[in-house]
C-alpha positions, -999 to 999 in steps of 0.1 A, spaced: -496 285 -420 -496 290 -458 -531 302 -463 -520 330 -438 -489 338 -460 -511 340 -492 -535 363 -473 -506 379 -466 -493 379 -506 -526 387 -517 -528 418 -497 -497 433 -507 -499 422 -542 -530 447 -532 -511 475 -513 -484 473 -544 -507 472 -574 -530 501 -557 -495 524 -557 -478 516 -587 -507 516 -607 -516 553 -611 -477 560 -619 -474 535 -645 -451 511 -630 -454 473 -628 -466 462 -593 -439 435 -603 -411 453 -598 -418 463 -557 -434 427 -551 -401 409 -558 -381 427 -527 -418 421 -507 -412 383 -516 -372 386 -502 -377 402 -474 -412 399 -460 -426 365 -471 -395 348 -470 -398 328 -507 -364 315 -514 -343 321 -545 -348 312 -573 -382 304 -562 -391 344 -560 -391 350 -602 -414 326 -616 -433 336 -586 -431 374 -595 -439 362 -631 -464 344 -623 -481 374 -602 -477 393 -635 -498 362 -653 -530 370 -629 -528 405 -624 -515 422 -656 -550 414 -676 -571 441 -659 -553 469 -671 -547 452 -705 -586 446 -711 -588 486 -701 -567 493 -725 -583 470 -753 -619 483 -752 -604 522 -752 -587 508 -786 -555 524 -773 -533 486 -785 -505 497 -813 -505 461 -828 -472 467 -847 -452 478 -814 -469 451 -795 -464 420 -817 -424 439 -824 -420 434 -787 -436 401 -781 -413 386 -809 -386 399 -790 -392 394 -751 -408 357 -754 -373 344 -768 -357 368 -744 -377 357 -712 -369 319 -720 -327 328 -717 -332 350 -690 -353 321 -671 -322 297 -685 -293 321 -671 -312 321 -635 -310 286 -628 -276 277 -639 -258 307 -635 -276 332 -614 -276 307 -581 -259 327 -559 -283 350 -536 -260 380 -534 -249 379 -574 -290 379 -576 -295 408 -548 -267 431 -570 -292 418 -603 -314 436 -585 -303 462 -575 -296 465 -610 -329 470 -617 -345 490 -590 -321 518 -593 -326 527 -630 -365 520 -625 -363 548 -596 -343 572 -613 -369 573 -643 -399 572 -615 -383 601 -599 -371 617 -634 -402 647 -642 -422 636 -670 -419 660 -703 -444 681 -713 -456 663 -739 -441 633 -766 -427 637 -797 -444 609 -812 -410 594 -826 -411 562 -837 -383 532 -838 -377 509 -859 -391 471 -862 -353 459 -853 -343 483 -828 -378 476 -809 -373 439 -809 -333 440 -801 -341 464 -768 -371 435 -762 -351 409 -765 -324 423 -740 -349 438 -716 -366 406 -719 -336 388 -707 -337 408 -676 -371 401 -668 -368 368 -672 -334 370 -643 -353 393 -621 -390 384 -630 -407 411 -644 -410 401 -678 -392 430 -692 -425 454 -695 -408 480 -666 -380 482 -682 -388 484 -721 -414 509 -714 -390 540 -700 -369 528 -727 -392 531 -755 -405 567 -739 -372 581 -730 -366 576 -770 -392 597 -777 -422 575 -786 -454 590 -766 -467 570 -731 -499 563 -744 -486 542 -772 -462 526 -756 -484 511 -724 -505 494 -735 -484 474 -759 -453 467 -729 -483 452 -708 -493 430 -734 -456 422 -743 -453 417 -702 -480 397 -700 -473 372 -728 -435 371 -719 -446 367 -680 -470 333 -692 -440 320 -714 -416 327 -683 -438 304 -662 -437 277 -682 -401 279 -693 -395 275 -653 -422 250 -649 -406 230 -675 -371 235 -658 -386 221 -627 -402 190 -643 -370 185 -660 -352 189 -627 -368 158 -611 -382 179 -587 -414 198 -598 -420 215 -564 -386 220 -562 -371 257 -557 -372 261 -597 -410 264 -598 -432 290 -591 -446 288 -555 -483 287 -571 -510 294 -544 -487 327 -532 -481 339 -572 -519 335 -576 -529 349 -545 -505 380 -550 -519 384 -584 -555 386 -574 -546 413 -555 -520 427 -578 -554 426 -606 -580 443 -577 -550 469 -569 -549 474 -603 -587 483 -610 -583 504 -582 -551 525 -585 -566 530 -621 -600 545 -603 -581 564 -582 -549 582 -604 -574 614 -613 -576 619 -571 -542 610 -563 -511 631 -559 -488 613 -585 -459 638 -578 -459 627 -543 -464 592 -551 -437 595 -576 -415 605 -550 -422 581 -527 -420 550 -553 -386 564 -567 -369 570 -530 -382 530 -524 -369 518 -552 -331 535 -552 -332 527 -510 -341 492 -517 -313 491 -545 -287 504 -517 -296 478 -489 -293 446 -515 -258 460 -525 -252 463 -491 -262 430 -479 -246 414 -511 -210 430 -503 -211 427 -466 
């Protein structure tokens, strides 16, 4: 029945949000490979889902983040100018080219390997502070937001190693990504709602499967609050470990099941 598949959602949006949360990494990116393989939501169906989980969940960290004052508005609005426009190609390229389910299991793949490699990758003692320029920020937004827009993650998990591998300091970049995330993720669901209605067919495999991408969310946003509670008590080199081994084994099995 499918109020016992969005229980279902809503508890491992949950389970996913409570994990990812104290090591920085969008509950997005596990939840999509939860939505292939465990609640069955057929492609493309599964990214403006996973965007759409993003839309309900991503707000209770960014509120956290706005009353500590941590928000760099210059980053932030740099990345928002460049995922939004990203996010609507990306959402463009997955219906009308990115059909076929094994060219969208090796997309990824794509995507879970680097994410676990940086997950896995020991954090430096301390940033640099660096900063990048206006351009640079919103070129590397507009391609990463291109590949959230594909895989449905709105581009935050990927901009945000991006940004600190280049030197610029966690706590800066965070907060701004989620915001970027969160706005690209809300533009992604409409640009896919939009596609639907324009489709003929707006419950159709284009749109969002709503009640699971809000249930997953509400649990994605109480994970969220909790994994944030939590991070001071939990072992994040363990959990690191575990997340990054997850992430490159799930990369293996889709390249698998896409070349066999």
């Amino acid at each position: 029945m499918d109020w016992q598949r969005d229980l279902l959602a809503l508890l491992l949006g949950f389970v996913v949000a409570t994990v990812t949360t104290p090591v920085g990494v969008s509950g997005a990116v596990f939840l999509l490979p939860v939505q292939l393989s465990v609640l069955d939501v057929p492609n493309p169906r599964v990214t403006p889902t996973n965007l759409l989980f993003n839309v309900v969940s991503a707000p209770g960290g960014l509120l956290r983040h706005l009353r500590r004052g941590r928000l760099d508005r210059d980053l932030a609005r740099s990345l928002v100018v460049g995922s939004v426009p990203g996010v609507v190609l990306g959402a463009l390229l997955r219906v009308h080219l990115v059909t076929d389910p094994d060219a969208f299991r090796l997309l990824a793949a794509a995507v879970l390997a680097p994410v676990g490699l940086v997950i896995l990758r020991r954090p430096a003692p301390g940033a640099s502070g660096r900063r990048l320029g206006r351009r640079t920020v919103r070129v590397l937004a507009l391609a990463t937001g291109v590949v959230g827009g594909i895989y449905g993650i709105g581009g935050g998990s990927v901009i945000g190693p991006l940004l600190v591998g280049a030197g610029m300091a966690v706590g800066t970049v965070a907060p701004a990504a989620l915001l970027a995330t969160w706005v690209a993720s809300l533009v992604g669901v409409a640009t896919y709602a939009v596609l639907a209605v324009s489709s003929g067919d707006p419950t159709g495999p284009i749109g969002p499967d709503w009640s699971l991408g809000v249930a997953a969310g509400i649990g994605g946003l109480a994970g969220g609050w909790l994994g944030a509670a939590l991070q001071p008590r939990l072992p994040e080199i363990a959990l690191r470990r575990l997340l990054g081994c997850l992430a490159l084994a799930l990369a293996g099995v889709y390249v698998v099941q896409a070349l066999g």
